[in-house]
C-alpha positions as CSV (number, residue, x, y, z in Angstrom):
1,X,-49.6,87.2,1.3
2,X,-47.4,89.7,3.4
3,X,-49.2,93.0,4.6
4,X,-48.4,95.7,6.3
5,X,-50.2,98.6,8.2
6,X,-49.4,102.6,7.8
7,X,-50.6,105.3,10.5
8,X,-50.1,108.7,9.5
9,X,-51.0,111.2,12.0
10,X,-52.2,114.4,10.1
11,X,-51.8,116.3,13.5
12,X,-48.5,115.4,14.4
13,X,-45.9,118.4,14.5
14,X,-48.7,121.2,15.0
15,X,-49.1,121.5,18.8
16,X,-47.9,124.8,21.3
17,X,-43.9,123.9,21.0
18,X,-44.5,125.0,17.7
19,X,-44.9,128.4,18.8
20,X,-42.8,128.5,21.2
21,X,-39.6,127.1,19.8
22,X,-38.2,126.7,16.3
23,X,-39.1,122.8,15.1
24,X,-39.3,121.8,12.0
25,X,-42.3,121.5,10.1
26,X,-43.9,118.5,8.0
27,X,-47.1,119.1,6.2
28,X,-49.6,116.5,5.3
29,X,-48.6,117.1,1.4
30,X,-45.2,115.6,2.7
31,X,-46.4,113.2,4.9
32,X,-48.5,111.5,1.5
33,X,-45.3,112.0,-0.3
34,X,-43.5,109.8,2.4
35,X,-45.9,107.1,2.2
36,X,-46.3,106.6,-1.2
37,X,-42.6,106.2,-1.1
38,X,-42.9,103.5,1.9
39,X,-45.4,101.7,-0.5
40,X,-43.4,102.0,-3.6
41,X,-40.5,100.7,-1.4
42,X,-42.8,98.1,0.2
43,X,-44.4,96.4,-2.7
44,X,-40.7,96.2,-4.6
45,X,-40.3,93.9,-1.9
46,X,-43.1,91.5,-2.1
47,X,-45.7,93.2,0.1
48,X,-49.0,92.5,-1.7
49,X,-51.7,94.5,1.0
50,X,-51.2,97.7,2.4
51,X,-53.8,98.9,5.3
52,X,-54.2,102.9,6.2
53,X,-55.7,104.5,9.4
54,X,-58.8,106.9,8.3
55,X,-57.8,110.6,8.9
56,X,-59.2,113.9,8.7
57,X,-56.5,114.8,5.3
58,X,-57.8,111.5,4.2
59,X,-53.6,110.3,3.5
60,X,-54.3,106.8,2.6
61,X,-56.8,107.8,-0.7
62,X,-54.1,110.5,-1.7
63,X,-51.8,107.8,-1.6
64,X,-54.1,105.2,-3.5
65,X,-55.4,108.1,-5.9
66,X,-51.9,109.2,-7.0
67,X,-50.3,106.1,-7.1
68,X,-53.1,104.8,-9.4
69,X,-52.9,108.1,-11.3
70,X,-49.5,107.6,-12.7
71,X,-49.6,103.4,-12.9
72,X,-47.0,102.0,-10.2
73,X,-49.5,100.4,-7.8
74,X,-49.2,97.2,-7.6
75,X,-50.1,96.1,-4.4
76,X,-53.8,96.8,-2.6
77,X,-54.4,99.7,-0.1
78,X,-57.4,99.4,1.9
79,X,-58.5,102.3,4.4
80,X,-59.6,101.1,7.4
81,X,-63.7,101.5,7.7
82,X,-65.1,103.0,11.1
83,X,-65.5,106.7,12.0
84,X,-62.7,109.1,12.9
85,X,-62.7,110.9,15.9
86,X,-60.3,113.5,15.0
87,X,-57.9,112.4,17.5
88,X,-55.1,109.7,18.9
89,X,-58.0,107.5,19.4
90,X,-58.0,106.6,15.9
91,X,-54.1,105.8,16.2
92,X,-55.4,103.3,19.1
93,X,-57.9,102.1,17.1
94,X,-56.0,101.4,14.0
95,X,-53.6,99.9,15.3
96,X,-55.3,97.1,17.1
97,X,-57.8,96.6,13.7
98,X,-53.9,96.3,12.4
99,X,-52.7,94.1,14.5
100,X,-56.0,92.0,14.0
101,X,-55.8,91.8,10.5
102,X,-51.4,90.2,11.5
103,X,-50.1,92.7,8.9
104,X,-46.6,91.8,9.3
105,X,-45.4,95.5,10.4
106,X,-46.9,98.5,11.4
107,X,-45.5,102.3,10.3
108,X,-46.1,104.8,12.7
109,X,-45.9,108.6,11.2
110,X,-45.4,111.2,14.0
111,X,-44.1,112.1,17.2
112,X,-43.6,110.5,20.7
113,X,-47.5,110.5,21.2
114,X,-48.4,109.0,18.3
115,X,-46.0,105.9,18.5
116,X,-47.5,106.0,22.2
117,X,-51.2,105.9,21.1
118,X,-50.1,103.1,18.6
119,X,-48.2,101.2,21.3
120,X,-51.2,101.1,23.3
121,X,-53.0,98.2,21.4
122,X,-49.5,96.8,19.3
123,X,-48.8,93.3,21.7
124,X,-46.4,91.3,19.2
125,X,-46.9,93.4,15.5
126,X,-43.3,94.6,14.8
127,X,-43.3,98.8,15.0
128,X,-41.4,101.5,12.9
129,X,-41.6,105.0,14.3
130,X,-41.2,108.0,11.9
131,X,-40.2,111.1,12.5
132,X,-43.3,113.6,11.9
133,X,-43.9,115.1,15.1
134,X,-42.5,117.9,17.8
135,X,-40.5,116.6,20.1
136,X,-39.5,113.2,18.7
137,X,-37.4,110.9,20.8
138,X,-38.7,107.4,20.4
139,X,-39.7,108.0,16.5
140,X,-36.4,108.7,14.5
141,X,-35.8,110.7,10.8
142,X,-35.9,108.0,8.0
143,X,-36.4,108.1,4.4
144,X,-39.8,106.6,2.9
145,X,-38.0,104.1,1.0
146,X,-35.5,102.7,3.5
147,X,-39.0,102.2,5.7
148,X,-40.7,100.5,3.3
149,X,-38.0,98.4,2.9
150,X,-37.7,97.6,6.3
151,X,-41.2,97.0,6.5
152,X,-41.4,94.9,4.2
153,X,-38.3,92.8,4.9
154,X,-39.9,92.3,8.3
155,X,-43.4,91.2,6.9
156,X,-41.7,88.6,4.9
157,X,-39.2,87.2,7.5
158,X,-39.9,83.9,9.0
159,X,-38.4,85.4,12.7
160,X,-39.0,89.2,12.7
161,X,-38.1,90.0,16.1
162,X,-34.9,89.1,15.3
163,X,-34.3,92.2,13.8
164,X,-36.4,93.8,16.9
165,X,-35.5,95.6,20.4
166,X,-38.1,94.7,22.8
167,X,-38.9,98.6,24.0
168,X,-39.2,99.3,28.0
169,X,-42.3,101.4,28.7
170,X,-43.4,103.2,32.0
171,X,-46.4,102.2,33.2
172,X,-48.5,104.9,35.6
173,X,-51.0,103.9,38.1
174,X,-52.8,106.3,40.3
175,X,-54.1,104.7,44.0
176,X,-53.3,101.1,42.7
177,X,-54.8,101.4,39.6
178,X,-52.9,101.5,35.7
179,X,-53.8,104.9,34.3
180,X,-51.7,104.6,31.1
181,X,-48.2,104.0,29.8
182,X,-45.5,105.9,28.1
183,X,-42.3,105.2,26.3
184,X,-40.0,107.7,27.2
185,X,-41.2,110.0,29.4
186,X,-43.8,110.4,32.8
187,X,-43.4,114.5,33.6
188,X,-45.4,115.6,36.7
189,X,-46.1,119.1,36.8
190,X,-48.3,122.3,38.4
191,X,-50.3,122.5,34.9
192,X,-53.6,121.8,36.3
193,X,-55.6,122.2,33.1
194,X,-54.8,120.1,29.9
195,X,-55.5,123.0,27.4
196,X,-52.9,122.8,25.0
197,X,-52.3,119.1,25.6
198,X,-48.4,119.5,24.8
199,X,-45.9,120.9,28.0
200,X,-43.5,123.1,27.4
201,X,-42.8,125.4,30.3
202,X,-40.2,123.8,32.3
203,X,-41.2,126.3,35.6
204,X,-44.0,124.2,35.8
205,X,-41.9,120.5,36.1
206,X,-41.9,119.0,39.2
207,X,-40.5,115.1,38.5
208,X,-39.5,113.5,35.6
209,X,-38.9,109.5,35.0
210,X,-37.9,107.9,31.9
211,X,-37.8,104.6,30.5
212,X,-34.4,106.1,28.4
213,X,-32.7,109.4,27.9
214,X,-29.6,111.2,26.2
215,X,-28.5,114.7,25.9
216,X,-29.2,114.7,22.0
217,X,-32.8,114.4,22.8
218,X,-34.9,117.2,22.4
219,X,-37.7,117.4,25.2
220,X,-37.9,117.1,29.1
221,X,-36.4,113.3,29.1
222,X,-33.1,115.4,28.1
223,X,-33.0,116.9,31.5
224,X,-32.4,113.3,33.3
225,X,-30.1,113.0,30.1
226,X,-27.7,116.2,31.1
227,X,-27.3,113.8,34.3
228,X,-27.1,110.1,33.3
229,X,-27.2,108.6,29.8
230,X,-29.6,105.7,29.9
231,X,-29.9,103.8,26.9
232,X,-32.7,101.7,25.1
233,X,-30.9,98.8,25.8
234,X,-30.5,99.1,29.6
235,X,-32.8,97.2,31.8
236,X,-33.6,100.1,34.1
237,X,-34.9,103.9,33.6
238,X,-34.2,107.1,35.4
239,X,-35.9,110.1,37.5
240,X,-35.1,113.7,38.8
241,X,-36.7,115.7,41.1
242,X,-37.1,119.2,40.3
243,X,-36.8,122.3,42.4
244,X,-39.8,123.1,44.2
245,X,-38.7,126.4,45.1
246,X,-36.5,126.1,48.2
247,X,-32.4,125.9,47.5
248,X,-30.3,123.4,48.7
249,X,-26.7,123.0,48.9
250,X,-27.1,119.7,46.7
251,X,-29.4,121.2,43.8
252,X,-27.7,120.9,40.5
253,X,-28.7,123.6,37.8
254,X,-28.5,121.8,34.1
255,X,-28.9,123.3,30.6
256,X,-30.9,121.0,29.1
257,X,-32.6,120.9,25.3
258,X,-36.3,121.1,26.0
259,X,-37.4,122.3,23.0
260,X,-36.3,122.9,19.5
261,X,-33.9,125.4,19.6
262,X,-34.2,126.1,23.8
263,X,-32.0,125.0,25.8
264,X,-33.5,125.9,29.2
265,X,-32.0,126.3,32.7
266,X,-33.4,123.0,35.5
267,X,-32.7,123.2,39.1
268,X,-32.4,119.1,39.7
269,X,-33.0,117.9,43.4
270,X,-33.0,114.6,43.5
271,X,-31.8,111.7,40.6
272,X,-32.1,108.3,40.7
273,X,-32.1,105.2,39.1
274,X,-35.1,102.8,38.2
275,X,-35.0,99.1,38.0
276,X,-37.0,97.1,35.8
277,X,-40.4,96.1,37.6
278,X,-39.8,97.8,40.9
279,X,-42.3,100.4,40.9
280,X,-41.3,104.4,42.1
281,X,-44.2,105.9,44.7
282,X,-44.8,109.0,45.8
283,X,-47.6,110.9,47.3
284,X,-48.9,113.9,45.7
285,X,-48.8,117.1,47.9
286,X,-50.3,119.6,45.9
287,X,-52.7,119.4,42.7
288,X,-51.3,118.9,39.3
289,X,-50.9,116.8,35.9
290,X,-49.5,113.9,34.4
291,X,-47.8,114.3,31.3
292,X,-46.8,111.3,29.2
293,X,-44.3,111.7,26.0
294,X,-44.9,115.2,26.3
295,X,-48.8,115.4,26.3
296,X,-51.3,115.9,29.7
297,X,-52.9,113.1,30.2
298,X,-53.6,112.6,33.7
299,X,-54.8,114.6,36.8
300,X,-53.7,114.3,39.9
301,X,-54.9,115.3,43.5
302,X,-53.6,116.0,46.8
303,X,-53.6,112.4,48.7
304,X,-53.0,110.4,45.6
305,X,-50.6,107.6,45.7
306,X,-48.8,107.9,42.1
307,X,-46.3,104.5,41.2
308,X,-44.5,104.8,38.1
309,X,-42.9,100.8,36.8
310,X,-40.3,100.7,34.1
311,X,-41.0,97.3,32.4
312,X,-40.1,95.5,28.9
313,X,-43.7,95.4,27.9
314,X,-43.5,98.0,24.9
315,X,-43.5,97.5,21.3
316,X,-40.7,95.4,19.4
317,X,-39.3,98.0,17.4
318,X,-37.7,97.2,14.0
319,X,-34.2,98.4,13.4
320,X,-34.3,99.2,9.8
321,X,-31.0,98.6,9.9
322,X,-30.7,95.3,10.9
323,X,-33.6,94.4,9.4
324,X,-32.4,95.4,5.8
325,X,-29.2,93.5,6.3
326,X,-31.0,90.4,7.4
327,X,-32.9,90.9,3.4
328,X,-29.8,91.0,2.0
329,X,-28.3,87.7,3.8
330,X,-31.9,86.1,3.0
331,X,-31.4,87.1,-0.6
332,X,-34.9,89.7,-0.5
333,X,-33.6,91.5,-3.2
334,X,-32.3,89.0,-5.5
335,X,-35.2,88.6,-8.2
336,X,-35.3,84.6,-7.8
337,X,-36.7,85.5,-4.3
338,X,-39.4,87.9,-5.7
339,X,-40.6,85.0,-8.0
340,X,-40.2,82.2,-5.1
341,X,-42.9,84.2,-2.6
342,X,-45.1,85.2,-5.4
């Protein structure tokens, strides 16, 4: 029987940057709509059980109720049983009830900090990020269908990380110990209260590492991106320094695409590059916060010793891509393989 798991983040794509830039927006009406396409998709495929993370817009029994409603469900949703918290806690906590259950592939609907959450408890379930959130770099824009597809052709596949890239992910300890991991971006800035968890004013940003970045990013791993294009593929990540106030004749100034829309102005100190498992220290001079994948996270005090490692121990993400043409070499949408699996 081939399962697969779906976490929908009914917050994702309503923090600050919303108000201060000009980002699309994705209800939760849509956000059902999508996933009742990724299970239409999914069980056309052969998936027979379809788990859902419990959430405050309560997705998964829209999904189920709909579905039902006009007679194409075929497959079983279940929604997980334990009691929300309102919060990416229940992304952590669904995802490693997921992984328990080895559903074949987990679908991840939101930004960079809900494929973070998610990627905090996923060790070997196959991952595809969807594009629901704010600043979305590691999630990308997919139709329903082609993810369901995906999903499912994964699920079914005898070797799924075949069709997988073995992520990097930074990994953050303060004074020796692991805080908590990102994948794309640690931003150390002056912020000293979390607040509005999402950052968004670059006067604030005082270093920036990244396990990848590209100029056609949107969000602060763009601004090591106007410098160095580093890609998902390359065993080693990147850092800048920012401008802490004083000029020097070897500051760089770049435009970079922070935001939706804004395309702000950096002062850039300092760049260099980050090998794989060699860990970047620095002391911390003055009071401030931790940022990871665009959310404060992590306080930090004068004294503290801060290491930042770039290492291949995130997710396997699923390259829809690959993945679907793998199906059609393994004959998944021929109907004589429909009847051979069930």
């Amino acid at each position: 029987m081939a399962s697969i798991g779906i976490i929908a983040n009914p917050a994702s794509g309503k923090d600050i940057r919303r108000l201060v830039s000009y980002a699309t927006t994705i209800d939760n009406n849509e956000k059902v709509n999508i996933c009742k396409r990724i299970v239409l998709a999914a069980q056309a495929l052969g998936v027979n059980e379809i788990f859902f993370m419990p959430d405050t817009f309560m997705i998964g029994y829209a999904v189920l109720d709909s579905l039902e409603s006009d007679r194409v469900l075929c497959s079983k949703i279940s929604v997980l049983d334990f009691e929300i918290e309102a919060g990416l806690a229940d992304t952590v906590r669904s995802a490693k009830l997921m992984e328990e259950l080895k559903v074949g592939c987990i679908i991840v609907l939101g930004g960079d900090g809900t494929s973070r959450a998610a990627a905090k408890s996923i060790c070997t379930t196959p991952m595809i990020s969807v594009s629901t959130g704010t600043n979305n770099v590691y999630p990308t824009m997919m139709e329903g269908t082609v993810v369901g597809m995906a999903a499912a052709a994964v699920a079914l596949m005898e070797d799924p990380y075949s069709c997988c890239i073995h992520d990097k992910r930074l990994e953050i300890s303060i004074n020796g110990f692991l805080r908590d991991i990102a994948l794309i971006d640690g931003v150390l800035s002056d912020d000293l209260f979390a607040g509005a968890k999402a950052i968004w004013d670059p006067c604030s940003l005082r270093f920036i590492a990244v396990s990848r970045c590209h100029p056609a990013t949107i969000g602060f791993s763009s601004v090591a991106g106007a410098i160095n294009v580093v890609e998902d593929t390359d065993d080693y990540g990147f850092a800048v320094t920012l401008n802490s106030g004083i000029s020097k004749s070897s500051d760089r100034i770049v435009r970079a695409p922070i935001a939706a829309g804004v395309i702000a102005p950096v002062v850039v100190s300092n760049a260099e590059r980050l090998d794989l498992d060699k860990p970047y220290e620095f002391e911390i001079i003055r009071p401030g916060m931790i940022a990871l994948d665009g959310e404060r996270e992590l306080r930090v005090n004068p004294g503290d010793i801060v290491s930042i490692n770039v290492s291949r121990n995130g997710p396997y993400r699923v390259n829809t891509r690959k993945a679907l043409e793998l199906a059609v070499q393994l004959g998944m949408f021929e109907d004589k393989y429909a009847e051979r699996i069930n």
